[in-house]
PDB file of the backbone (N, CA, C, O) and the ligand in Angstrom, with CONECT records:
HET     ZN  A 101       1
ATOM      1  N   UNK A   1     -32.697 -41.911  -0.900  1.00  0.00           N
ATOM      2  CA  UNK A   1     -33.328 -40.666  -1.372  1.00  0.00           C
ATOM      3  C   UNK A   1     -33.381 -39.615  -0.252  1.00  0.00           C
ATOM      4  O   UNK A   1     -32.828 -38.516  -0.309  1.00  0.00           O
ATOM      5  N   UNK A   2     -34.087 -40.066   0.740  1.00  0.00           N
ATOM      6  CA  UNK A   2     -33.696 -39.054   2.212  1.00  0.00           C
ATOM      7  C   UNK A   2     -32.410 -38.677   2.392  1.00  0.00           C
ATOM      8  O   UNK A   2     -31.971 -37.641   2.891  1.00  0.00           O
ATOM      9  N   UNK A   3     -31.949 -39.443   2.021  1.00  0.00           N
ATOM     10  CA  UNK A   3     -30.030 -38.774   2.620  1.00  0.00           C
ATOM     11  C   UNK A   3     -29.899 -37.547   1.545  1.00  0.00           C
ATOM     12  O   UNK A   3     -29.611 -36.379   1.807  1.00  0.00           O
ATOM     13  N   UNK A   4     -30.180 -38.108   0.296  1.00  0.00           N
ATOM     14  CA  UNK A   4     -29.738 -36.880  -0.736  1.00  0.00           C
ATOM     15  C   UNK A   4     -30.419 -35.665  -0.441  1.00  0.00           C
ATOM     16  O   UNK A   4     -29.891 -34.560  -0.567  1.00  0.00           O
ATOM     17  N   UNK A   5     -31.725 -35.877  -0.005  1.00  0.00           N
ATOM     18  CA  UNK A   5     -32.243 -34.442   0.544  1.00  0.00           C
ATOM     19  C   UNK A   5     -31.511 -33.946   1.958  1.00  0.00           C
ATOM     20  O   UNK A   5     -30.943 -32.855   2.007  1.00  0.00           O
ATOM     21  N   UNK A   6     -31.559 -34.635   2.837  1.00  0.00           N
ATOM     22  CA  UNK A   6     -30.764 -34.623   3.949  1.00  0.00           C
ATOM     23  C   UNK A   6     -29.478 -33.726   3.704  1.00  0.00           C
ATOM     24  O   UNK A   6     -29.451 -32.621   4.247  1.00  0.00           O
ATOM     25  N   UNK A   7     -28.287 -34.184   2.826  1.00  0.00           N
ATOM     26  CA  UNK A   7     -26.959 -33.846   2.147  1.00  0.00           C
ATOM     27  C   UNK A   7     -27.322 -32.232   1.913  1.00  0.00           C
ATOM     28  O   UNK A   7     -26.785 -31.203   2.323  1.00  0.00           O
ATOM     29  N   UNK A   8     -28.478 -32.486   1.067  1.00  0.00           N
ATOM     30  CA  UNK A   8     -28.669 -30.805   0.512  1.00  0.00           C
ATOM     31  C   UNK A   8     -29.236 -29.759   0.724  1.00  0.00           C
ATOM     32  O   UNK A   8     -29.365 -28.743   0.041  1.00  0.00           O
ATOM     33  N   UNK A   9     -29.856 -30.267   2.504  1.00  0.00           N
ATOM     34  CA  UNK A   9     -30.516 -29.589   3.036  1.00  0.00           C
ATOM     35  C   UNK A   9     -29.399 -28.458   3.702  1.00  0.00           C
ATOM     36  O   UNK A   9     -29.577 -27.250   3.859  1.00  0.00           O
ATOM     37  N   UNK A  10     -27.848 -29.508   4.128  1.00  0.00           N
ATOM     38  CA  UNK A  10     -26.834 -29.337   4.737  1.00  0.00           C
ATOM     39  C   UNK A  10     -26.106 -28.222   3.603  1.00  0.00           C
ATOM     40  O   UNK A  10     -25.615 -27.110   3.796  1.00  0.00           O
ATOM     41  N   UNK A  11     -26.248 -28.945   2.492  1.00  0.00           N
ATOM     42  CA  UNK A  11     -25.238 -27.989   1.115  1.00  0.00           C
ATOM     43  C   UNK A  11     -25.750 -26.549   1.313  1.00  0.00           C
ATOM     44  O   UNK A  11     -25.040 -25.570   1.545  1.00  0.00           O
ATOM     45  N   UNK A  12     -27.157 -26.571   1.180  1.00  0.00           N
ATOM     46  CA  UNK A  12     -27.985 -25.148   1.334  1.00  0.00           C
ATOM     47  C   UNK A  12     -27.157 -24.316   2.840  1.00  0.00           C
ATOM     48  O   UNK A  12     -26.089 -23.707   2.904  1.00  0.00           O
ATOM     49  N   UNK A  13     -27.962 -24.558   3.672  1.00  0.00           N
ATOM     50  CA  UNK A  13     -27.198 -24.159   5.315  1.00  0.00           C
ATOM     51  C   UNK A  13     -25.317 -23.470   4.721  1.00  0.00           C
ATOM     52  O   UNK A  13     -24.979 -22.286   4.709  1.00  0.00           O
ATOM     53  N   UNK A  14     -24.679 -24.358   4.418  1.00  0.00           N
ATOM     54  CA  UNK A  14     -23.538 -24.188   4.206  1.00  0.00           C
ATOM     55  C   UNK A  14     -22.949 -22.918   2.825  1.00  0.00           C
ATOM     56  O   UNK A  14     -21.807 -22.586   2.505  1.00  0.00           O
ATOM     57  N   UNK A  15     -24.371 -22.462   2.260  1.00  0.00           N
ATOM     58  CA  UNK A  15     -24.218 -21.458   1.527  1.00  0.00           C
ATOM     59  C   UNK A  15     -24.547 -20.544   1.820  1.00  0.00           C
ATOM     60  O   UNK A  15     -24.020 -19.604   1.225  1.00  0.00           O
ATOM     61  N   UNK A  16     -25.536 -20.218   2.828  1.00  0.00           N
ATOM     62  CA  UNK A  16     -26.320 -19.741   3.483  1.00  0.00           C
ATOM     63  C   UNK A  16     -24.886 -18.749   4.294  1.00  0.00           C
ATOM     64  O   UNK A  16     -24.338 -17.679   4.028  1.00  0.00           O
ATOM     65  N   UNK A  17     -24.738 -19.652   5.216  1.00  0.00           N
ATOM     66  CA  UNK A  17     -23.421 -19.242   5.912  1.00  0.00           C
ATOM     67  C   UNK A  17     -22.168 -18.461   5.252  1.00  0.00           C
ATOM     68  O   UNK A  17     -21.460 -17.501   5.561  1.00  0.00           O
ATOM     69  N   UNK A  18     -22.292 -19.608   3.913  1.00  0.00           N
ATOM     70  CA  UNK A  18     -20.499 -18.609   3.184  1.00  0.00           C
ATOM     71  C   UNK A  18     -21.386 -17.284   2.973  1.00  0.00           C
ATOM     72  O   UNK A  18     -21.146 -16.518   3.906  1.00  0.00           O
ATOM     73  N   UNK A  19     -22.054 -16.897   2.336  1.00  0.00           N
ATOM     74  CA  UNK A  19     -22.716 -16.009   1.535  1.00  0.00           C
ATOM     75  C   UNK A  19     -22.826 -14.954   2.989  1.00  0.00           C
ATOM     76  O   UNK A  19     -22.340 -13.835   2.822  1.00  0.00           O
ATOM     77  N   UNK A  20     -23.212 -15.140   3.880  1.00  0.00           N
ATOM     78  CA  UNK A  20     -23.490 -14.385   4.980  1.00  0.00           C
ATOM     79  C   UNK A  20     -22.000 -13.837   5.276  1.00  0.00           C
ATOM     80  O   UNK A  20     -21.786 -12.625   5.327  1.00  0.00           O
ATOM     81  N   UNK A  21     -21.260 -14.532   5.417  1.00  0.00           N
ATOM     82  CA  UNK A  21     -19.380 -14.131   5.693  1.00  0.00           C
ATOM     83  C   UNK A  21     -19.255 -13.257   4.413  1.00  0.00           C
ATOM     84  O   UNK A  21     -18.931 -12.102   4.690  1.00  0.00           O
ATOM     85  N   UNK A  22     -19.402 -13.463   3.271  1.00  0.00           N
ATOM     86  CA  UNK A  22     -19.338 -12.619   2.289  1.00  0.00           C
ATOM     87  C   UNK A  22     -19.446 -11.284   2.122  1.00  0.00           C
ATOM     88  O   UNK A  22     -18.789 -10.357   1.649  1.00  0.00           O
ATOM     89  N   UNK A  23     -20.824 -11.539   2.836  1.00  0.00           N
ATOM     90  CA  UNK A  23     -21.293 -10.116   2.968  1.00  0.00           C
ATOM     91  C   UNK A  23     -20.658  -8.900   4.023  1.00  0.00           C
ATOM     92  O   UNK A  23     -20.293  -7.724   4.044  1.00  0.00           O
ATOM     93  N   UNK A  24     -20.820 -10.126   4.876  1.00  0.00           N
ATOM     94  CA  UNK A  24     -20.256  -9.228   6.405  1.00  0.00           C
ATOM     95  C   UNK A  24     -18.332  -8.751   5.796  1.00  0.00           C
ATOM     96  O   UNK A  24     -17.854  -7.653   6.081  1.00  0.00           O
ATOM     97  N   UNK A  25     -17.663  -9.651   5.110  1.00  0.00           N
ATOM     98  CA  UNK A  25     -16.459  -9.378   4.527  1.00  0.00           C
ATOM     99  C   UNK A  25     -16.501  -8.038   3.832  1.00  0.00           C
ATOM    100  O   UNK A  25     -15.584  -7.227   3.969  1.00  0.00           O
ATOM    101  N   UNK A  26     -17.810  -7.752   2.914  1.00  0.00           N
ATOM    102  CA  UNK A  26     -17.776  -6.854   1.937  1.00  0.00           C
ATOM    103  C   UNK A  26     -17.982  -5.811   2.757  1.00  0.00           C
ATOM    104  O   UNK A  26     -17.215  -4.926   2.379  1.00  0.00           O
ATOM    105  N   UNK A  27     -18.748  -5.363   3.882  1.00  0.00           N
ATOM    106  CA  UNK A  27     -18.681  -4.467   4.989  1.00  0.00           C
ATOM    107  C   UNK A  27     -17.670  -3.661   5.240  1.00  0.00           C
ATOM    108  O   UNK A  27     -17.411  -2.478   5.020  1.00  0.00           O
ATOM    109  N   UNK A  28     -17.066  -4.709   5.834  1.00  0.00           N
ATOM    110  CA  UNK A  28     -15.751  -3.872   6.245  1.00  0.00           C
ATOM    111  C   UNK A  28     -15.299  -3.268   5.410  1.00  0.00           C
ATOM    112  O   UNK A  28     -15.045  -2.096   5.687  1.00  0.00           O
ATOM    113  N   UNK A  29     -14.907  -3.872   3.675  1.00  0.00           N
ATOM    114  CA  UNK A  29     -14.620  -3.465   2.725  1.00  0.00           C
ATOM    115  C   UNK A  29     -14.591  -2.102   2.231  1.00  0.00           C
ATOM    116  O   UNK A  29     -13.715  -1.471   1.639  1.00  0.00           O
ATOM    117  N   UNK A  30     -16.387  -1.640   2.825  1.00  0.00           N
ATOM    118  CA  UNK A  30     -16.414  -0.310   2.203  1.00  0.00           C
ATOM    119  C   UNK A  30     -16.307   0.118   3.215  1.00  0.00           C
ATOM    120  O   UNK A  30     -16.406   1.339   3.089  1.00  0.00           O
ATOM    121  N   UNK A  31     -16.124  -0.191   4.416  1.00  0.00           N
ATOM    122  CA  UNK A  31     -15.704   1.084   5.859  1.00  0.00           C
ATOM    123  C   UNK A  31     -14.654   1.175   5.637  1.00  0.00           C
ATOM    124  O   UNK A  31     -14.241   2.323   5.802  1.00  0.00           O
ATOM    125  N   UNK A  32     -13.700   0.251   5.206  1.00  0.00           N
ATOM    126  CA  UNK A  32     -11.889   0.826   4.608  1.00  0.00           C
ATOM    127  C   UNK A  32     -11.823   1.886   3.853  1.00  0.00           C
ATOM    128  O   UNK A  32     -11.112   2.889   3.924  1.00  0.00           O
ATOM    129  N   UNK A  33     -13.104   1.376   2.699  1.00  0.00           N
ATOM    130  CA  UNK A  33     -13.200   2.512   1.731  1.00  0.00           C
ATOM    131  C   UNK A  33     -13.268   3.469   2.107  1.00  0.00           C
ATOM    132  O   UNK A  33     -12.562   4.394   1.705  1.00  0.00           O
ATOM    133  N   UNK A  34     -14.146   3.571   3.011  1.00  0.00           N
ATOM    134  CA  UNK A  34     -14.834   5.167   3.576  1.00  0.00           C
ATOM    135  C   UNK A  34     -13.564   5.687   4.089  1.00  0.00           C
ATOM    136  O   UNK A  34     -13.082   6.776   3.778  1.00  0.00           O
ATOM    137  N   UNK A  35     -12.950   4.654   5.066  1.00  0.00           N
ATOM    138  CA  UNK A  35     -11.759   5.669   5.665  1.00  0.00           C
ATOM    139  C   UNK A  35     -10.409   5.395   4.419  1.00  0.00           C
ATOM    140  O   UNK A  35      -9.248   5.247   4.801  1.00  0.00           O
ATOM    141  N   UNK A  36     -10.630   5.376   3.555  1.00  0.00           N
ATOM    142  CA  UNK A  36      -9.517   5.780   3.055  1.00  0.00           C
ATOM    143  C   UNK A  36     -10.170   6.683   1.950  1.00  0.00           C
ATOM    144  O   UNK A  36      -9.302   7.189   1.240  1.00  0.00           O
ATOM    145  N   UNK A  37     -10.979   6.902   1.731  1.00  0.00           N
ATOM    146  CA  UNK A  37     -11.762   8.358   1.123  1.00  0.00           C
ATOM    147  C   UNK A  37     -12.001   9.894   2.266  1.00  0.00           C
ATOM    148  O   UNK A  37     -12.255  11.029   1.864  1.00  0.00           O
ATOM    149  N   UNK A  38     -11.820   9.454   3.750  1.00  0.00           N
ATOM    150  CA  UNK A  38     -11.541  10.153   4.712  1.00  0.00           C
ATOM    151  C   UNK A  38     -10.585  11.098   5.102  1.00  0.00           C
ATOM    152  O   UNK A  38     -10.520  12.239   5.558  1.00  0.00           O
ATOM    153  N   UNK A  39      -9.439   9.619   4.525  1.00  0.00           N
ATOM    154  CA  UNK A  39      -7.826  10.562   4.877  1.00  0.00           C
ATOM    155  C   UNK A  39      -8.003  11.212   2.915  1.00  0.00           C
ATOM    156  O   UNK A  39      -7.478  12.301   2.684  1.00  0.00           O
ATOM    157  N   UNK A  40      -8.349  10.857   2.338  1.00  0.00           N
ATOM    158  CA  UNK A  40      -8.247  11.821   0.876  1.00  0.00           C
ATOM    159  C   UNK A  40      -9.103  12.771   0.779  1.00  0.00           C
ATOM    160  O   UNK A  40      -9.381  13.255  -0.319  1.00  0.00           O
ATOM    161  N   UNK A  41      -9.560  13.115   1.716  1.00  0.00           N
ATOM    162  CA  UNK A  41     -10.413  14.719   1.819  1.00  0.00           C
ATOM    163  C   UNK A  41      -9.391  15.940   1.287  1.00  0.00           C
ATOM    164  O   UNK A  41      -8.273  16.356   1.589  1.00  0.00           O
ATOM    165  N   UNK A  42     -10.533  16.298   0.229  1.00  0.00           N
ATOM    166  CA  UNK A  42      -9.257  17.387  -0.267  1.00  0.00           C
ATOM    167  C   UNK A  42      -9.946  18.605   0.296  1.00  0.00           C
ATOM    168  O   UNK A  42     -11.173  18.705   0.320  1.00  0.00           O
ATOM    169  N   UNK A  43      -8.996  19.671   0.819  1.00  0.00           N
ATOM    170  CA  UNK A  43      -9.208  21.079   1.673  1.00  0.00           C
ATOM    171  C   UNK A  43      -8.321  21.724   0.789  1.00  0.00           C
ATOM    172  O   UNK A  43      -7.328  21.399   0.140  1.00  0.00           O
ATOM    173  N   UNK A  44      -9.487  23.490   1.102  1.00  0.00           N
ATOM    174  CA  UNK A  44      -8.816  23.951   0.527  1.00  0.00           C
ATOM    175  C   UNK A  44      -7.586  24.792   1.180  1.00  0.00           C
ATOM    176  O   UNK A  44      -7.423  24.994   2.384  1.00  0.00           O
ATOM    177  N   UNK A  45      -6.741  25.246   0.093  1.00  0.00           N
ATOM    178  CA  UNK A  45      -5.231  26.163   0.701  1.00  0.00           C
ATOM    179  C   UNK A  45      -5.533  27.648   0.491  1.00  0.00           C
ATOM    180  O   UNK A  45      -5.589  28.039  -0.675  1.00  0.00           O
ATOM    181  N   UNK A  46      -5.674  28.253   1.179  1.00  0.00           N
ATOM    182  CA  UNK A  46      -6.402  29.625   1.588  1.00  0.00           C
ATOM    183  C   UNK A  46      -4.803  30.364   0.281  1.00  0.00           C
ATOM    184  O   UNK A  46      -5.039  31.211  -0.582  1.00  0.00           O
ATOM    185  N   UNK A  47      -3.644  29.871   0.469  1.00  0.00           N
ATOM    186  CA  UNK A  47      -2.729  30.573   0.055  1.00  0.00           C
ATOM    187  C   UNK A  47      -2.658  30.927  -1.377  1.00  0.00           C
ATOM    188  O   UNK A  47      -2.731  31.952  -2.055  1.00  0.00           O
ATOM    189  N   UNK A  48      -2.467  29.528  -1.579  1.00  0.00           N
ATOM    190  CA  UNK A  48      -2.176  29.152  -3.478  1.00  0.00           C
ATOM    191  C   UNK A  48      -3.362  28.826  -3.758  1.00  0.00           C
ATOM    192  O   UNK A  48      -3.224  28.110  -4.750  1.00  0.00           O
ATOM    193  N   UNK A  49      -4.624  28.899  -3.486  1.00  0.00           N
ATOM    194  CA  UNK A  49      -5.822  28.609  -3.944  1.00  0.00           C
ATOM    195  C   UNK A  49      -6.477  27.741  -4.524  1.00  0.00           C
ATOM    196  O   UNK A  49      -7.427  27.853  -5.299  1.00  0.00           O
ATOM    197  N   UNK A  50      -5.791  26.587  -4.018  1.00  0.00           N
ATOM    198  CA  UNK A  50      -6.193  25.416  -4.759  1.00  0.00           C
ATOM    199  C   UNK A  50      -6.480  24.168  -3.774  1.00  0.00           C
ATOM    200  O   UNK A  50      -5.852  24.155  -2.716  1.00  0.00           O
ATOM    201  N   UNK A  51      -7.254  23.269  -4.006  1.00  0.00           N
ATOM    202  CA  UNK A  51      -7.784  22.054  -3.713  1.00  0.00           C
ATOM    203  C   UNK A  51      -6.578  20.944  -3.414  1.00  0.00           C
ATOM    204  O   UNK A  51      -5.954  20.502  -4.379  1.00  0.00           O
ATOM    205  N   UNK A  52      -6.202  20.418  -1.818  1.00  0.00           N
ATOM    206  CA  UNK A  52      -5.132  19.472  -1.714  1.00  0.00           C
ATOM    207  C   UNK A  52      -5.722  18.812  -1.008  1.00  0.00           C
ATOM    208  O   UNK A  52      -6.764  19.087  -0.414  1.00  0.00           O
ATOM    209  N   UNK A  53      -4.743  17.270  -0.984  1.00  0.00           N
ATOM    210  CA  UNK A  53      -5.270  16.371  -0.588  1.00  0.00           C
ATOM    211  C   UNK A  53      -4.890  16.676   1.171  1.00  0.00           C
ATOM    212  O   UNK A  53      -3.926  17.303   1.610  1.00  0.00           O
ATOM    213  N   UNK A  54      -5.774  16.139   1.789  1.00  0.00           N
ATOM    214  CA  UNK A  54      -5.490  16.644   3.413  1.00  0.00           C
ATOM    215  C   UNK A  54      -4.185  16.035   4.382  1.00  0.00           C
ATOM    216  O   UNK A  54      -3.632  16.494   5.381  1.00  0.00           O
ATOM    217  N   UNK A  55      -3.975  14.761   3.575  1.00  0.00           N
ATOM    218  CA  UNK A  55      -3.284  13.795   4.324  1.00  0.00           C
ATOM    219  C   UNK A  55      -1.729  14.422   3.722  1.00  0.00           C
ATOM    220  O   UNK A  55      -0.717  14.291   4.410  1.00  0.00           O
ATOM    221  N   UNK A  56      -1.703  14.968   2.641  1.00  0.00           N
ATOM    222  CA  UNK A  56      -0.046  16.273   2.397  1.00  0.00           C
ATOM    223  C   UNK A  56       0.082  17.468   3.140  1.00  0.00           C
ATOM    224  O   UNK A  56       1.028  18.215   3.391  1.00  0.00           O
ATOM    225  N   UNK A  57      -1.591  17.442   3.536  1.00  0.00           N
ATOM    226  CA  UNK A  57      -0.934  19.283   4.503  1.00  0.00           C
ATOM    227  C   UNK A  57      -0.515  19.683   5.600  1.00  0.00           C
ATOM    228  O   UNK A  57      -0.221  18.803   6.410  1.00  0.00           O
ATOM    229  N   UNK A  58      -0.407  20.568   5.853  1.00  0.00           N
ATOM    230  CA  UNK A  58       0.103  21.349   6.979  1.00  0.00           C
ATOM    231  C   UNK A  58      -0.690  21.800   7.501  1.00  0.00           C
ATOM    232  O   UNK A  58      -1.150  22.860   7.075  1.00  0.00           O
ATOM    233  N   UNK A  59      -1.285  21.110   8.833  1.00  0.00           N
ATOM    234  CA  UNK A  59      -2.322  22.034   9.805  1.00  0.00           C
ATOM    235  C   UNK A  59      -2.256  22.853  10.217  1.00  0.00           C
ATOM    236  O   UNK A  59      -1.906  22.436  11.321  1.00  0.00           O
ATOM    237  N   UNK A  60      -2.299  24.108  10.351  1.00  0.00           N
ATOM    238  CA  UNK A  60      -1.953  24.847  11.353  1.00  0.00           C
ATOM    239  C   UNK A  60      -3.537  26.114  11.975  1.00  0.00           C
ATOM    240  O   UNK A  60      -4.215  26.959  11.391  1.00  0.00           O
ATOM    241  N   UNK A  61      -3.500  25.550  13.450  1.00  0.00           N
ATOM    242  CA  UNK A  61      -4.947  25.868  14.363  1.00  0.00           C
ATOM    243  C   UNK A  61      -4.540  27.616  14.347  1.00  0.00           C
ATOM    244  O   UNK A  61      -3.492  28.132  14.736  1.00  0.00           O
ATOM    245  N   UNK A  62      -5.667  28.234  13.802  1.00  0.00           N
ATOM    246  CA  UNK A  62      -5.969  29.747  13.601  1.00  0.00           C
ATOM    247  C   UNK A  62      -7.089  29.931  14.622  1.00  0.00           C
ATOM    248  O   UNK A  62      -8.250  29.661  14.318  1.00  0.00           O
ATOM    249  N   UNK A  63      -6.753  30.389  15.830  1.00  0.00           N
ATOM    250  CA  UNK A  63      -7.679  30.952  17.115  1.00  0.00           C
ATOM    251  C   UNK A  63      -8.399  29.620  17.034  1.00  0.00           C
ATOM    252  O   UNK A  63      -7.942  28.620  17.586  1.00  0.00           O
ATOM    253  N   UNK A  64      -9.816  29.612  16.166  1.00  0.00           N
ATOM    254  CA  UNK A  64     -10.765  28.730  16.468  1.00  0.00           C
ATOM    255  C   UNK A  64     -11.109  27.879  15.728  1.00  0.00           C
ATOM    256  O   UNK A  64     -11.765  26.877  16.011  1.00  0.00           O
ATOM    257  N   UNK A  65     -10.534  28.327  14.302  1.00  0.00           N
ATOM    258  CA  UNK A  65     -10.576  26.955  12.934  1.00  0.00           C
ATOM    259  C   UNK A  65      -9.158  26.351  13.101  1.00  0.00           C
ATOM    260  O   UNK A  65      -8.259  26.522  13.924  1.00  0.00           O
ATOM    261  N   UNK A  66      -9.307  25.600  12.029  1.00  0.00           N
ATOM    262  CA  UNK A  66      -7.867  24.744  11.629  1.00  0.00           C
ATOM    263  C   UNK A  66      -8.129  25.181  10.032  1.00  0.00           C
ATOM    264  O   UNK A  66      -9.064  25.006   9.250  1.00  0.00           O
ATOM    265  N   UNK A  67      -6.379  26.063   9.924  1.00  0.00           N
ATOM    266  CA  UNK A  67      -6.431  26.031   8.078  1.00  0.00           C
ATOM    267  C   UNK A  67      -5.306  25.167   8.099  1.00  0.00           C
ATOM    268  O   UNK A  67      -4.450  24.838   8.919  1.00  0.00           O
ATOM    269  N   UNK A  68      -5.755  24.771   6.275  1.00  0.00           N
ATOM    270  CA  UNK A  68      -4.474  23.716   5.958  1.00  0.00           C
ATOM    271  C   UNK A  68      -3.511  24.613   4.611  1.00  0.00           C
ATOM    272  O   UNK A  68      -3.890  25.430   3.772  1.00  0.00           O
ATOM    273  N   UNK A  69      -2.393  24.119   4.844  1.00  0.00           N
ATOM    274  CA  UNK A  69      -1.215  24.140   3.553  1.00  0.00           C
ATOM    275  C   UNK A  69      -0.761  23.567   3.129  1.00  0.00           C
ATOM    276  O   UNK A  69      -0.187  22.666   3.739  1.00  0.00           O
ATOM    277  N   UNK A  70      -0.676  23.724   1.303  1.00  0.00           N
ATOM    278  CA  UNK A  70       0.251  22.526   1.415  1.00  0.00           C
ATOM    279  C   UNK A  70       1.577  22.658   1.520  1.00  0.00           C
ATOM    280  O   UNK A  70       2.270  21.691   1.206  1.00  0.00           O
ATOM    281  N   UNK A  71       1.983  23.452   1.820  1.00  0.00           N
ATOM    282  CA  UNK A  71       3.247  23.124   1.884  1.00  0.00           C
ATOM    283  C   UNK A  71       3.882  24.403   3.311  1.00  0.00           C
ATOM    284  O   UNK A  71       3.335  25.503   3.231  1.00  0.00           O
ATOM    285  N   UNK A  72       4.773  24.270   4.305  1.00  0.00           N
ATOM    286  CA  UNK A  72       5.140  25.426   5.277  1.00  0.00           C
ATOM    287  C   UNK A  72       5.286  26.658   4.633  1.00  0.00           C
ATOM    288  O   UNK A  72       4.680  27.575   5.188  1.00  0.00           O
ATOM    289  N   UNK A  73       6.182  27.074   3.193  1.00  0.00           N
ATOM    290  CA  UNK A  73       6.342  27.998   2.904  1.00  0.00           C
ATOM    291  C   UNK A  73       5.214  28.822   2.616  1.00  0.00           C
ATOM    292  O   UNK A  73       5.224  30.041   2.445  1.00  0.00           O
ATOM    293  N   UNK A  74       4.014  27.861   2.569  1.00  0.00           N
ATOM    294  CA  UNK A  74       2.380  28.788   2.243  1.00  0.00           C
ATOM    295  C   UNK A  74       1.567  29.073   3.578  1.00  0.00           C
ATOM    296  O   UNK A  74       0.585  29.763   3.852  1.00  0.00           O
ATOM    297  N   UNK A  75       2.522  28.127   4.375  1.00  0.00           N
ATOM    298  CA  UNK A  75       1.382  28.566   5.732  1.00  0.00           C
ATOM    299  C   UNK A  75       2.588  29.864   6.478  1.00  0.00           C
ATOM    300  O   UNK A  75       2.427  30.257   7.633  1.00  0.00           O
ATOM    301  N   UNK A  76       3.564  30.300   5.719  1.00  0.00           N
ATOM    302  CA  UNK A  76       4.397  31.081   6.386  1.00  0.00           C
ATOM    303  C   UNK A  76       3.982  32.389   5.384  1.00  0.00           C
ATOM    304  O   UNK A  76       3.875  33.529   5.837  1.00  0.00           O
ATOM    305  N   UNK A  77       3.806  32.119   4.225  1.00  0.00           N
ATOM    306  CA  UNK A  77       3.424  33.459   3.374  1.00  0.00           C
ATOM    307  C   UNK A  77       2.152  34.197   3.952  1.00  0.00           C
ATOM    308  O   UNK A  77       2.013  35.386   4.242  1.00  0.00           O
ATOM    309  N   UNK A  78       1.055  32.892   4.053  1.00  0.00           N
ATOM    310  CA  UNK A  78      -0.533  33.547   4.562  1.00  0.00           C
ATOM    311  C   UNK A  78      -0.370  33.860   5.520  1.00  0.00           C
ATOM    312  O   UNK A  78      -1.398  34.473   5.805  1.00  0.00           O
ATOM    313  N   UNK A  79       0.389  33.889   6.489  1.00  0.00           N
ATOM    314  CA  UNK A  79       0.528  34.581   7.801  1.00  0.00           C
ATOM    315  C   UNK A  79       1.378  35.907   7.963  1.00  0.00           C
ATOM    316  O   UNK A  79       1.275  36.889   8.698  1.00  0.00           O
ATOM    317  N   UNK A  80       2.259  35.524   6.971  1.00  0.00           N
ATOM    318  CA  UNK A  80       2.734  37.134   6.395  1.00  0.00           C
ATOM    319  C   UNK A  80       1.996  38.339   6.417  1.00  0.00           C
ATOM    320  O   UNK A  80       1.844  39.383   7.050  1.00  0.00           O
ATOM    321  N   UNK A  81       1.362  37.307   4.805  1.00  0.00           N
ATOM    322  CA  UNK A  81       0.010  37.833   4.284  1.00  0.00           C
ATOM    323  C   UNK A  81      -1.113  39.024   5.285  1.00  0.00           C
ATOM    324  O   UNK A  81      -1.604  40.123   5.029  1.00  0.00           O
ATOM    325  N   UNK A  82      -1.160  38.017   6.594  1.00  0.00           N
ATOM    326  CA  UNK A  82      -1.940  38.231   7.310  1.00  0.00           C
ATOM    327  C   UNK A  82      -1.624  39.581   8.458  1.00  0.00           C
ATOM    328  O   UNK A  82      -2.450  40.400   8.859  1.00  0.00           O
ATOM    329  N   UNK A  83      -0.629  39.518   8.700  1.00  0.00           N
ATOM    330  CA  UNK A  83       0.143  40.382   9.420  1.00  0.00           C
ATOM    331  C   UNK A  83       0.113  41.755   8.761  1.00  0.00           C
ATOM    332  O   UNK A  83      -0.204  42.754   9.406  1.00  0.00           O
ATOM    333  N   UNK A  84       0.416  41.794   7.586  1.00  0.00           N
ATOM    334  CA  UNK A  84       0.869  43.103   6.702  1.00  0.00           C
ATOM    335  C   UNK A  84      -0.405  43.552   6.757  1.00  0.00           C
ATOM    336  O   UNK A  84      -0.572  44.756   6.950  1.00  0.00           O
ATOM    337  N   UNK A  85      -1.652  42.601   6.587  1.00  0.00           N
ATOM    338  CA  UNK A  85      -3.425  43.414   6.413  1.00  0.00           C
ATOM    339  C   UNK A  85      -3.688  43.890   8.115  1.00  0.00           C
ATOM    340  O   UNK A  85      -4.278  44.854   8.604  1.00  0.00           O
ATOM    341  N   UNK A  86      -3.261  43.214   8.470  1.00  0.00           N
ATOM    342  CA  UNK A  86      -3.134  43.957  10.227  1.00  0.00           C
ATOM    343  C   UNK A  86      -2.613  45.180  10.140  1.00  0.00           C
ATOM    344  O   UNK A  86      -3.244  46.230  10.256  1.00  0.00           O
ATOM    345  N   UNK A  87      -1.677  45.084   9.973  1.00  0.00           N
ATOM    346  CA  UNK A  87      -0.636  46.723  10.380  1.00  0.00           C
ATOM    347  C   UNK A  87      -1.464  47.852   9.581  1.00  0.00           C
ATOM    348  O   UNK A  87      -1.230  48.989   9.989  1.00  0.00           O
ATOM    349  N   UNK A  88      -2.431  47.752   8.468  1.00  0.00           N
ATOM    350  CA  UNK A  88      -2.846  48.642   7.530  1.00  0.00           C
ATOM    351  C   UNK A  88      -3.681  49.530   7.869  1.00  0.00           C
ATOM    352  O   UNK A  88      -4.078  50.352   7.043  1.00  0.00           O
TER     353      UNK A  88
HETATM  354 ZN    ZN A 101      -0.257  26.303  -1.027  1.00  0.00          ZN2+
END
């Protein structure tokens, strides 16, 4: 009779433990999550006016921000863009 409690004192401990790895497993889980909800930050495109995902754009550092594009031909128009409201 002692042993069987003994046995299941051990069974317990040994769930104790998986369940603890479990958890600590599921951790990481959502810090992946987080960083892969990180790189899917959607910014917006000053050009075409719309909401992209960050990890398609085109950075390009303006004096002291960073704007994004999605695509070169929009970070070449808004700078166009930008030039022509200069000269005015
Ligand atoms: Zn665009």
């Amino acid at each position: 009779m002692r042993l069987l409690i003994f046995l299941s004192l051990i069974y317990l401990c040994y769930i104790l433990l998986k369940s603890r790895w479990k958890s600590s497993g599921k951790k990481s889980a959502i810090n992946k999550e987080m960083e892969k909800t990180a790189d899917d930050i959607m910014i917006y495109d000053p050009c075409c006016k719309i909401y992209y995902p960050k990890k398609n754009c085109i950075a390009f550092k303006d004096k002291d921000k960073i704007l994004y594009f999605c695509g070169k031909e929009c970070k070449n128009k808004f700078l166009e863009d930008r030039k022509k409201g200069d000269f005015k």
